[in-house]
N, C-alpha and C positions, 0 to 999 in steps of 0.2 A: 360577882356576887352569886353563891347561889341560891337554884328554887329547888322547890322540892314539892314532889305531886304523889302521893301515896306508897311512901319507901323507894321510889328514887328522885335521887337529887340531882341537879344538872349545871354545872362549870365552869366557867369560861378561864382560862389557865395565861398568863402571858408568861411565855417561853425567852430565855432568852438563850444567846451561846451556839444556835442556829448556823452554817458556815455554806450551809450545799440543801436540796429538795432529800437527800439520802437522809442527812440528820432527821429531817420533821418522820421520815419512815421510822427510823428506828425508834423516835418516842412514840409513835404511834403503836409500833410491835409492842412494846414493851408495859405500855398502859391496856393492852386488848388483852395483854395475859394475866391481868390481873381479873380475881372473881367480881364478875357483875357490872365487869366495865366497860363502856364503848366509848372508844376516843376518836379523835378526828384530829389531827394534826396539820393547821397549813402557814409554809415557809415561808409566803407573802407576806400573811399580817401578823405573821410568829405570835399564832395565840393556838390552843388547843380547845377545843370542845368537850365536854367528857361527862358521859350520863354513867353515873353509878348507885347500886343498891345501896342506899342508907341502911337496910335493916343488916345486911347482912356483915357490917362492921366497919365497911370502906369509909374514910374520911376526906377529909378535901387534904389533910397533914399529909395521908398518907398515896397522895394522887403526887403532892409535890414534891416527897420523899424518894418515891421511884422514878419521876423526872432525873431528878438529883443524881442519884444511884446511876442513870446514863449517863452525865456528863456534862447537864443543863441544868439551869436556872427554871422557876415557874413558881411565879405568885399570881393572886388575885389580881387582877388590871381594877383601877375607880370605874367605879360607873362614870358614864358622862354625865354632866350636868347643865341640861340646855336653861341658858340666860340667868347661870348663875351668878350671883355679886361679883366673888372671887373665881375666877376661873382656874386662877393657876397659869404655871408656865404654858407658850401658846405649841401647839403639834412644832411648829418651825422651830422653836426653842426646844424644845423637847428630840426634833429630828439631828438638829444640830448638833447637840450634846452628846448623843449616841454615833455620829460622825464622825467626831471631832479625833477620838482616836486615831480610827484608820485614815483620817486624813495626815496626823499626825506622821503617824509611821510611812506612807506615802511619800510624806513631803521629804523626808529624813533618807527614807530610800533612793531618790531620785537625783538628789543632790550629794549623795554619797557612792552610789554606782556609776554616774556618767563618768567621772575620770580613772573610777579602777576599767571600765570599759575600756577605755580610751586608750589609759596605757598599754591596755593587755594587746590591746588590735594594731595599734602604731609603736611600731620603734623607735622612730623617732625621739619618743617621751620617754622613751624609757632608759631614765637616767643610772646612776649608778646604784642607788638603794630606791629603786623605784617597786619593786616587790614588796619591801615592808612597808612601807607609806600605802602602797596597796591592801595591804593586810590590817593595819588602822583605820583606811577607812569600807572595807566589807566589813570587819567585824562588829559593826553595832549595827549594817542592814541584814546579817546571816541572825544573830540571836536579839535583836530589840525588833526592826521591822517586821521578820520573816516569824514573830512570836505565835502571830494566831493559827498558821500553818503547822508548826511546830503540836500546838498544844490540840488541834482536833485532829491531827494524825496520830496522836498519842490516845484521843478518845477513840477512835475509828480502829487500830489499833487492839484497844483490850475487851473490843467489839466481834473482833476476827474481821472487820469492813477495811476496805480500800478504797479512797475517793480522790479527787483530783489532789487532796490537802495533803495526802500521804506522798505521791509523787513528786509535786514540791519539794516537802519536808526532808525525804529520803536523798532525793536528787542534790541538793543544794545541799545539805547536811556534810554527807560525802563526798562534796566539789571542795566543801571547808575544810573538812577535819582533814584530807587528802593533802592539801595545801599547809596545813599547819605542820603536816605528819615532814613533807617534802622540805620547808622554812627552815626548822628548828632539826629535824636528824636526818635529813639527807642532802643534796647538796643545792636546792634551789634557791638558799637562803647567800650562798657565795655573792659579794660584791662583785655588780658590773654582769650577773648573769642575765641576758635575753632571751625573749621570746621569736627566734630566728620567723620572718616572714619567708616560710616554706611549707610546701606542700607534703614535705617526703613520707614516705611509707615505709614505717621502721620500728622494731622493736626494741624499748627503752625499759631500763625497771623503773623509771616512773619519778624518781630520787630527784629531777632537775624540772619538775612540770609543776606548775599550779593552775588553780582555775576558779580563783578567785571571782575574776567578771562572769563567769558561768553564774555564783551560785548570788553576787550582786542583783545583776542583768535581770536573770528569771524573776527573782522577787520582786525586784522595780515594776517590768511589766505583769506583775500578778495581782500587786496589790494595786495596780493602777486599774484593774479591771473589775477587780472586786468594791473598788472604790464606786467607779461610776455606775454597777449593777445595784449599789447599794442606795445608791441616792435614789435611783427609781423605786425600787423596792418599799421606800420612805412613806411614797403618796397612797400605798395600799387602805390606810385608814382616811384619807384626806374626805371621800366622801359621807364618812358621817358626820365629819365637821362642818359640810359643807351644806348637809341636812339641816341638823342643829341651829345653823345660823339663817336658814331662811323664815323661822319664824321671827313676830316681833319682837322686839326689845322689852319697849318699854307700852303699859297700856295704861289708859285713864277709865280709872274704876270710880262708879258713881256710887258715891257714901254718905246717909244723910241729907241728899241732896246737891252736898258738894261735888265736884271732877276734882279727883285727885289720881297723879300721875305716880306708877309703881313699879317696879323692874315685875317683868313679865311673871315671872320665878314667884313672885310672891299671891298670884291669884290662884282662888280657892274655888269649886264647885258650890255655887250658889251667888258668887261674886255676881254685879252687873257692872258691862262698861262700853263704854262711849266707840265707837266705832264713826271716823269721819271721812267724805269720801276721799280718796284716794290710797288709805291708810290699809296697813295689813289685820288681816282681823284675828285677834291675838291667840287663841282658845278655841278648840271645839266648844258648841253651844247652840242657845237656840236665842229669834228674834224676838223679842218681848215689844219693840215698839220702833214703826221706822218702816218702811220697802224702798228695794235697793236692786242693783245688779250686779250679782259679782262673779270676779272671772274667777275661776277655779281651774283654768288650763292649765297652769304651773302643777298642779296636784292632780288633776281627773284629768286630765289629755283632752276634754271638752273643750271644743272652738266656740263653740256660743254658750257667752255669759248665762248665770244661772240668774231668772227672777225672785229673791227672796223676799216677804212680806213677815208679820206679826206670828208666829208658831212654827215657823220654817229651821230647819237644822242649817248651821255654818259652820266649816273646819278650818279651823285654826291655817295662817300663811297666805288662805288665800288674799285676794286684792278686792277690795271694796270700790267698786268701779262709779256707783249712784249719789245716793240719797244718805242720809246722817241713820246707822241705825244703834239700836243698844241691845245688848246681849248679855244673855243669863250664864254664864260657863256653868258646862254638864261634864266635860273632861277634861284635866288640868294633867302637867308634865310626863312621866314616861304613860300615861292611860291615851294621849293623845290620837290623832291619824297619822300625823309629822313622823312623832317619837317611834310610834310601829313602824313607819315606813324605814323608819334608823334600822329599826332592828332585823328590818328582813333585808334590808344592804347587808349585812353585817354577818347575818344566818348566810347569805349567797356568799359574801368573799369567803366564809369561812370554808362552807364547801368546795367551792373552788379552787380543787388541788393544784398547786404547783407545779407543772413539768419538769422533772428531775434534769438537770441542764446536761448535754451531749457529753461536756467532757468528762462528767462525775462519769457517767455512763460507762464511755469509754475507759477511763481507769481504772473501774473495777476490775477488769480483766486483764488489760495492759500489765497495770502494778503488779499484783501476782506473778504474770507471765518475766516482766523484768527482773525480780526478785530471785525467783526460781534459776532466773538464767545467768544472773550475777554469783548465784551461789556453785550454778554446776561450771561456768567459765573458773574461779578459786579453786572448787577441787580438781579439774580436770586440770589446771597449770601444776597444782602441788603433787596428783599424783604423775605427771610427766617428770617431773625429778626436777622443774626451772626455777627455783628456791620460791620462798616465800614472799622477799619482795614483788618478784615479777607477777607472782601467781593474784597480790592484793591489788598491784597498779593493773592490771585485766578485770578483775572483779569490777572496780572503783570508777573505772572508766566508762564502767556495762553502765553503772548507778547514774553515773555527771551523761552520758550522753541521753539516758533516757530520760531527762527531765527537759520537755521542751519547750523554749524560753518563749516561743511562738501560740505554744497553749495557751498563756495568758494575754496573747495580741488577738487570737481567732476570733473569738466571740463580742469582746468590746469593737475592734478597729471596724467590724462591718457590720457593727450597730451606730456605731457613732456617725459615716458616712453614710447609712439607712437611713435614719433618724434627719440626718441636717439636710439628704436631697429629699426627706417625706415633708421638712417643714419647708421646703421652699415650696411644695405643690401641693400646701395647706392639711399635709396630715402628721400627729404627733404620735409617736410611737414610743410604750410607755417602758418598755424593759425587753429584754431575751427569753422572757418566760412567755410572752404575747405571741411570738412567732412560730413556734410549734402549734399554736393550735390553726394556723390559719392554714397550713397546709390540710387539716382535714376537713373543714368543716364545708360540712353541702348541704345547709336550710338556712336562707337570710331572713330573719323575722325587721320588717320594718315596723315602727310605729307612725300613726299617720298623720298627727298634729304637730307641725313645726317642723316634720323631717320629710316626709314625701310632700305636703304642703307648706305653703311660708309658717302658720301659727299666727295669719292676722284674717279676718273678717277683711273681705274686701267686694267690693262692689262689682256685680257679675255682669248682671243684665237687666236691659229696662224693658218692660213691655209696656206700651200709651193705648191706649183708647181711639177712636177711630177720630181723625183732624186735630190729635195734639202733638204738638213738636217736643221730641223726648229731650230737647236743651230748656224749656221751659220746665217741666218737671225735674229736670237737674238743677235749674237753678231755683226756683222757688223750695223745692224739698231740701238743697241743699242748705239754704239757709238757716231752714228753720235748724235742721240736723246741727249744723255747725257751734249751736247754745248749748246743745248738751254735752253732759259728760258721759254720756253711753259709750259703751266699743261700738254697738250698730250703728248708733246716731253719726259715730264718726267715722266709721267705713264708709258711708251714706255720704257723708260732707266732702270727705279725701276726692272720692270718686267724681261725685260733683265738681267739684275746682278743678279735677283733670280733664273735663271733658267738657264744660261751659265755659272756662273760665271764673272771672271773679263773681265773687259771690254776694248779694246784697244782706243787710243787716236791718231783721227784720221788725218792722214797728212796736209789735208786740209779743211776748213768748211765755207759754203756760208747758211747765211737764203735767202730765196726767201719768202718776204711779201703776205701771205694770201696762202702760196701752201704749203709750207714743207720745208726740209734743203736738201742739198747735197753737196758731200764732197770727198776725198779719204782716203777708210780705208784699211790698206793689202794690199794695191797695187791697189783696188777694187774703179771701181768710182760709188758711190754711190747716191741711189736717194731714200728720205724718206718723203711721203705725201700725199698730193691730187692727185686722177687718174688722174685728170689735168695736175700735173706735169710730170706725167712718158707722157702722151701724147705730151705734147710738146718738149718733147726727139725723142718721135717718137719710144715710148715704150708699146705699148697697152696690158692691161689686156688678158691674156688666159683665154676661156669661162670656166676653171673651178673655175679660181681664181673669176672671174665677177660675176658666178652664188652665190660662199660664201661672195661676197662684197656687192652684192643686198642683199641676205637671213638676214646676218647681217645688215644692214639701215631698214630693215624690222622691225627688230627689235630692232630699235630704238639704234641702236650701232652705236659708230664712226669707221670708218675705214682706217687704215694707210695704204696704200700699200708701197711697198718694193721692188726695183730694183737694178743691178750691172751690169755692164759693157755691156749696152744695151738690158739686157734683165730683164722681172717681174718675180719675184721669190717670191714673199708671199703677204699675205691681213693680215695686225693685225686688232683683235676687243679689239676696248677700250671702257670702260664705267664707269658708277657708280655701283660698284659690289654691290649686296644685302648682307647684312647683316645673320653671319650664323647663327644668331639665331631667323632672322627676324618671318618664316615660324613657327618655336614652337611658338613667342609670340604670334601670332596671332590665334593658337588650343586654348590655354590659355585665350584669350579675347573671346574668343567664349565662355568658359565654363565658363566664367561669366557673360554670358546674354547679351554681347555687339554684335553690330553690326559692323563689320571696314567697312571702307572707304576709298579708297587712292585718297587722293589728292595730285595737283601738279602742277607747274607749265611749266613742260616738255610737249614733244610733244604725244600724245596718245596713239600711238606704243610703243614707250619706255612704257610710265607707266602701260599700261594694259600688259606688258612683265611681269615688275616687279610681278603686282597681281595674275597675274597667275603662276609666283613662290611661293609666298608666303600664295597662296590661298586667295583670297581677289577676290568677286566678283563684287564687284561697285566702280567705279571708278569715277572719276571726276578730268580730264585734262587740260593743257592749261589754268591755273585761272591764271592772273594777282595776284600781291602780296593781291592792294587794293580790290580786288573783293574776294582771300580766306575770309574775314570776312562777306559777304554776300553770301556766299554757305554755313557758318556757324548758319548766321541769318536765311538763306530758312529752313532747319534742324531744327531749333528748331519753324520755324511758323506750320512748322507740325506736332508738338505734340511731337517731340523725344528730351529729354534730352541728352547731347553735351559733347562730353568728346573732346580734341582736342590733340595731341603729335605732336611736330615740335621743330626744331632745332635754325633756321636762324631768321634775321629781319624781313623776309618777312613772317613767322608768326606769330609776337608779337604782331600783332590787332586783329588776329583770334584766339590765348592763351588765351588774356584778353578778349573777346565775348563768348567764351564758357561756361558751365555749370561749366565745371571743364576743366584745360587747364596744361599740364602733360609738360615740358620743359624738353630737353636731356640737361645734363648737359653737352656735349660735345661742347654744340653749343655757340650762341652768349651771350650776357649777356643780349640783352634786350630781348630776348626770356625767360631766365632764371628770369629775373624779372616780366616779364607780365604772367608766368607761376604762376596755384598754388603748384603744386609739382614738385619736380628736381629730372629727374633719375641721378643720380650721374654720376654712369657708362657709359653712353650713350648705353647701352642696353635694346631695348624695352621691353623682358621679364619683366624687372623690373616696365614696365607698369602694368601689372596686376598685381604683387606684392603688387602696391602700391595704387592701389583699393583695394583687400582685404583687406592690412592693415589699409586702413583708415576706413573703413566699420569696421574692428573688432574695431578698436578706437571707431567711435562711437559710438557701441555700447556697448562699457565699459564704456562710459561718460552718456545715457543713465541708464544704471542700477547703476552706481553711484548716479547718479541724487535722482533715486527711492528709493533704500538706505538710502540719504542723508536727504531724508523727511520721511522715513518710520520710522526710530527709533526714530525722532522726535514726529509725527504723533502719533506716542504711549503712547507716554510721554504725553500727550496733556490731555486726559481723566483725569491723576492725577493732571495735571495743575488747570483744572477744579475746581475737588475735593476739592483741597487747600490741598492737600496730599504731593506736591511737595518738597522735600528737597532740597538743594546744591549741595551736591555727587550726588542726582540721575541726577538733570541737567546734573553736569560735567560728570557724565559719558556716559550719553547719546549722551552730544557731544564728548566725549573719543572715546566710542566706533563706533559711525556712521563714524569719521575721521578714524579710526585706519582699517573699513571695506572699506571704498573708496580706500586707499591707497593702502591694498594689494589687491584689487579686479585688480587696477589698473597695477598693478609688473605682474599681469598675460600678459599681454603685452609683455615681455619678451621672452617666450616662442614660440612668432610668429618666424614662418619658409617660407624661401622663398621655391616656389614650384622645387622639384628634375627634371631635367631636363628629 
C-alpha cells in the first residue's frame, strides 16, 4: 500500500520471477533510472522498496510497468491483517503453493535422469535401442524441468548479463540439441551402438556421441539445489507472522456494564476491557481501574515486572502477571507498539541485501569466457580446412563440458551436511546467503535479558540480621511468597524450596497492591516487600541490613525485605541471574576476532553489573526496543560488521538489521524467525560455535565451487582439440560430483569447542 508525505510517495513492490541475488540488481538498476526514483531491491523476501516523486508524474502503474519491461512480475503485496476474522491462506499454504512447481519439475527430473545416467555410465544396460529410450526420457527433464533455466537465461540474455542460469541453459541446451543432431542425421542413432567404457584420446566428428545424461544429470542436481535454497528463502517473511501472532486473540470488552468477548480486530480507541491475571493485555492503553504487575520482557527486554496502577500506560502482548485490571485502548491495529515493531522487522529485512551467491559470481565471467572460446575453437577448426562437422563437435563439446554438473551439488551438499552436523550441536542454519556474512563480521552485539542471562528473576542472596538463621527467613518468607502470583513473589518461593526445603502454608494471606504480601506463618506475623511496607508497620531497616539493601540497588538488584512479629530480620536480592556459561562464551567470541557488546534495555547499573561478570567492556543501556535497531544501524555506519544474539520481540528488528543475527532458541518465535541462525540450546557458547561452523561451511562451498570448475576447466583444452569422447565427459562430471560430495562429509567431523 502506498503513503505518501508531501509529493513523495513510498512502495512496497512484491516481485516475483527472482532466480539469483543478480536479478534483484538489475530491477534495482532499472527502477534508480527512473526520474525521482529510489529502489531498493531484496531477493530474500522478493519485495522492493521504492520512494518516488508523485508530483513529478511517476505512478505506482508505472514502477510495475518497468518491473515488467525487465522480465518480472511486481504488484502490491495485502497489508497484513493482525487478528483478522478471515486471514486467508496460512504463509505454509501460501509457501507451498509457490513450491510446489519446482518441486514438481524436481521430482520429474530425478526420476527421469537416474536411468538415462545409468545407461550412459554402464554398458551393461545398454541394450540395443537404449539411446532412444534415452532420448524419451531426457526430453521432458531438458525442456519441461530445465524450463526456468531456460527462461531466465533468455531474460539475462536480452540484459547483455550472464549468470549461473545461462551456463546451465547453454550447457545442457547444446548436450541436447548435439544428441538429437548425432540420433536423427548422423550415426548415433544405429541399432546396437555403445558407449565403449574407454578412456581413449581421439578425434571423432562427433556423428556417433551423445550426451544425453550430461544435459539429464546437470539439471537433476540443479534443480535439486535450487530447490532446498528455496525453501529456506520461504521463512524470510515468517517473522512478521510471528510478531502478528503474539498479540491477543480475542479480548473482553466491557459494554454497558456487560463483559462481552470480541476478536481483537474489532477494538476501537476509547473501548474499555477486562484484562485477567494471567492474560495478554490486548491493546496499547491506559489503566482506568485495578494495579497489577506486568512483565513486559517479551517486548522491553526488562527483567523486572513493571508496577501498573489507575493512569499508568500498557502495551499491548505484554503478560498481565497480578491483579484483575481494566483498560481504556488509546492505540488500536497498525498505530500499535507490536504492529511498528512488524514494521521495523520488515524495514530491516528489507535492507538487508542479499549476498549475490558465489556461483552467479563466478559465471559472469566464466560464461563469457566459455562462449568466446566455443566460438574461437568453430572458426579456428573451419578455417584449418577439418570440414564443418568436426569444426561443430569441438565447438559443442567446449559448451557440454563447461557446464558443471557439480555446480549444482557445491553449494547444497555442504550446506546440507553444515546444517545437520549444526543441528546435532544445537545450531540451525538458515540458507547459503547466512554464510558469507559470517566470515566478516567483527562486533558481536549481545542482548542481555534471556541471552547472556536465563530471562528469569531468580533468587540471589540473603542477608539476616544479627542471631537470625537465613533457613528460617527462607522458609517463613517463602511461604507467604508462594500465594502470590508475582514473578518476584515467586523467584522468592522457587529459591526458598531449594534451599529450605518444604515450605509451610500459611495461616493467613493479604496482598497489599504495589508494596508486598503479609500474612501469619507458625504462629509468626509476617511482612514480605517493599521497605515501605515494613515502614508503615513501624518496622525500619537495621543499618546493616540498609547498607546490603543500598549495596544491592547499586547493583542494579531487586530487593525483598523480610520482617516477623515487629521486627526486620533479612534483605533478599533478586534478579536476572547470568548465565553459567555466559562469561566462557564470551573468551570464545574474543578468540574469534569479535568484539561483544552488551545491550539492553535495563537500567545501567544492572547491565554494566552483568558486563563486568561476564567480561564485556562496552555497554550500551537503557535502549528502547525501537531504538536497539538504530544502535545496530550507528555500528555498522562505522565500518564494523554486525553479528546481533537476542532472545525477545524486542529484538526481532535489530536480528533482521544485522549482518548476521544469531536467535536463542529459547526465546520468542519472532526472534527465532527474524534470526539467521538458532542457538537450539539457548546457550550462548553455541554462538561461536556457530560462526566457526559456518565459516568452515563456507569455505567447503568455496573449494567446492573451485573443484567443481577445475576438473572441468581441464577437460576444456581436449574440448577444443575435438579429442573429447562420452566417458571422458561423463567422468569428468563423475568425478568432480563424487569430489564435492566427499569434500563435503568432511563437515562431519566439526566439533564443538571443550569447555
Amino acid at each position: 500500500m502506498a503513503t505518501t508525505t508531501s509529493g513523495t510517495a513510498q512502495v512496497e513492490l512484491a516481485i516475483g520471477g527472482m532466480t539469483c541475488a543478480s536479478c534483484a540488481a538489475r530491477i534495482e538498476k532499472k527502477l534508480n533510472r527512473m526520474d525521482g526514483v529510489e529502489a531498493t531491491v531484496n531477493y530474500a523476501t522478493e519485495k522492493a522498496k521504492v520512494t518516488f516523486d508523485a508530483d513529478a508524474g511517476v505512478g505506482v502503474g508505472d514502477l510495475i510497468a518497468t518491473v515488467e519491461a525487465t522480465g518480472y512480475t511486481a504488484a502490491e503485496p495485502e497489508p497484513p491483517r493482525p487478528g483478522a476474522a478471515d486471514p486467508g491462506p496460512s504463509d505454509e499454504e501460501r509457501a507451498d503453493e509457490e513450491l510446489r512447481p519446482l518441486r514438481q519439475r524436481l521430482i520429474t527430473a530425478v526420476v527421469l535422469a537416474v536411468p538415462v545416467v545409468a545407461m550412459a555410465m554402464v554398458p551393461a544396460l545398454q541394450f540395443t535401442y537404449w539411446q532412444w529410450l534415452s532420448l524419451a526420457l531426457a526430453a521432458p527433464v531438458v525442456v519441461y524441468a530445465a524450463w526456468p533455466f531456460h527462461k531466465a537465461a533468455w531474460t539475462n540474455a536480452k540484459h547483455g548479463a550472464a549468470t549461473m542460469d545461462t551456463l546451465i541453459s547453454v550447457g545442457t541446451g547444446a548436450a541436447f540439441l548435439w544428441s538429437l543432431w548425432a540420433l536423427f542425421l548422423g550415426t548415433a542413432g544405429t541399432p546396437g551402438m555403445t558407449h565403449p567404457f574407454e578412456f581413449t584420446i581421439a578425434r571423432t566428428d562427433g556423428a556417433g556421441n551423445i550426451y544425453l545424461e550430461a544435459a539429464a544429470g546437470v539439471t537433476a542436481f540443479i534443480l535439486a539445489g535450487r530447490y532446498f535454497e528455496a525453501r529456506s528463502k520461504r521463512k524470510a517473511g515468517a517473522a512478521l507472522k510471528a510478531l502478528l501472532e503474539l498479540g491477543a486473540k480475542e479480548v473482553t470488552v466491557l459494554k454497558d456494564g456487560r463483559e462481552v468477548t470480541v476478536p481483537t480486530a474489532e477494538l476501537r480507541v476509547g473501548d474499555r476491557f477486562l484484562v485477567r491475571p494471567g492474560e495478554k493485555i490486548a491493546t496499547d492503553g491506559t489503566v482506568v481501574e485495578g494495579s497489577s504487575a506486568v512483565d513486559a520482557s517479551m517486548l522491553t527486554g526488562e527483567s523486572v515486572p513493571v508496577e501498573v496502577a489507575v493512569g499508568d500506560a500498557v502495551t499491548g502482548a505484554t503478560l498481565n502477571a497480578g491483579g484483575r485490571l481494566v483498560v481504556e485502548a488509546t492505540r488500536v491495529g497498525s498505530d500499535t507498539q507490536l504492529a511498528r515493531m512488524a514494521k521495523l522487522v520488515e524495514d530491516a529485512q528489507n535492507g538487508k541485501a542479499a549476498a549475490q551467491r558465489l556461483a552467479d559470481r563466478i559465471s559472469a565471467v566464466f560464461v563469457p569466457v566459455v562462449i568466446a572460446l566455443a566460438l574461437g575453437t568453430l572458426g579456428f577448426w573451419l578455417g584449418t580446412g577439418q570440414g564443418l562437422t568436426a569444426a561443430f563437435t569441438a565447438a559443442v563439446a567446449v559448451l557440454i563440458i563447461a557446464c558443471p554438473c557439480a555446480l549444482g551439488l557445491a553449494t547444497p551438499t555442504a550446506l546440507m551436511v553444515g546444517t545437520g552436523r549444526g543441528a546435532q550441536l544445537g545450531i540451525l542454519i538458515k540458507g547459503p546467503e547466512v554464510l558469507e556474512t559470517t566470515r566478516r563480521v567483527d562486533t558481536i552485539v549481545l542482548d542481555k535479558t534471556g541471552t547472556v542471562t536465563t530471562g528469569r528473576m531468580t533468587l540471589l542472596a540473603v542477608h539476616t540480621a544479627d542471631g537470625v538463621d537465613e533457613k528460617d527467613v527462607l522458609r517463613l518468607a517463602g511461604a507467604l511468597e508462594h500465594s502470590s502470583e508475582h514473578p518476584i513473589a515467586r523467584a522468592v518461593a522457587t529459591g526458598a524450596a531449594d534451599r529450605a526445603g518444604t515450605l509451610p502454608v500459611p495461616e493467613d494471606f493479604a496482598n497489599v497492591p504495589g508494596l508486598g504480601v503479609q500474612g501469619v506463618v507458625e504462629g509468626h506475623a509476617v511482612l514480605v516487600g517493599r521497605e515501605k511496607l515494613l515502614e508503615e508497620w513501624a518496622t525500619p531497616l537495621p543499618s546493616g541490613l540498609k547498607s546490603a539493601k543500598d549495596a544491592a540497588e547499586k547493583a542494579g538488584r531487586t530487593v525483598v525485605a523480610v520482617a516477623w512479629d515487629g521486627e526486620a530480620r533479612a534483605v533478599l536480592e533478586v534478579a536476572d541471574a547470568v548465565r553459567d556459561t555466559s562469561a566462557e562464551a564470551v573468551r570464545r567470541l574474543r578468540g574469534l576476532g569479535l568484539t561483544p557488546i552488551l545491550l539492553t534495555g535495563d537500567n545501567k547499573a544492572v547491565a554494566e553489573a552483568v558486563a563486568a561478570e561476564v567480561g564485556i567492556d562496552e555497554v550500551i543501556a537503557e535502549v528502547m526496543p525501537q531504538d536497539k535497531v538504530d544502535v545496530v544501524k550507528r555500528l555498522q555506519d562505522e565500518g564494523r560488521s554486525v553479528a546481533m544474539v537476542g532472545d525477545g520481540v524486542n529484538d526481532a528488528a535489530a536480528l533482521a538489521r544485522a549482518d548476521l543475527g544469531l536467535a536463542m532458541g529459547t526465546g520468542t518465535d519472532a526472534a527465532i524467525e527474524a534470526g539467521d541462525l538458532t542457538l537450539v540450546r539457548g546457550d550462548l557458547r553455541a554462538a561461536a560455535d556457530a560462526i566457526r561452523l559456518s565459516r568452515r561451511t563456507l569455505g567447503t562451498i568455496r573449494s567446492n565451487l573451485f573443484w567443481a570448475f577445475a576438473y572441468n576447466v581441464a577437460a576444456l583444452p581436449l574440448a577444443a582439440a575435438g579429442l573429447l569422447n562420452p566417458m571422458i565427459a561423463g567422468a569428468a562430471m563423475a568425478f568432480s560430483s563424487v569430489f564435492v560430495v566427499g569434500n563435503s562429509l568432511r563437515l562431519r567431523g566439526f566439533r564443538a569447542t571443550d569447555g
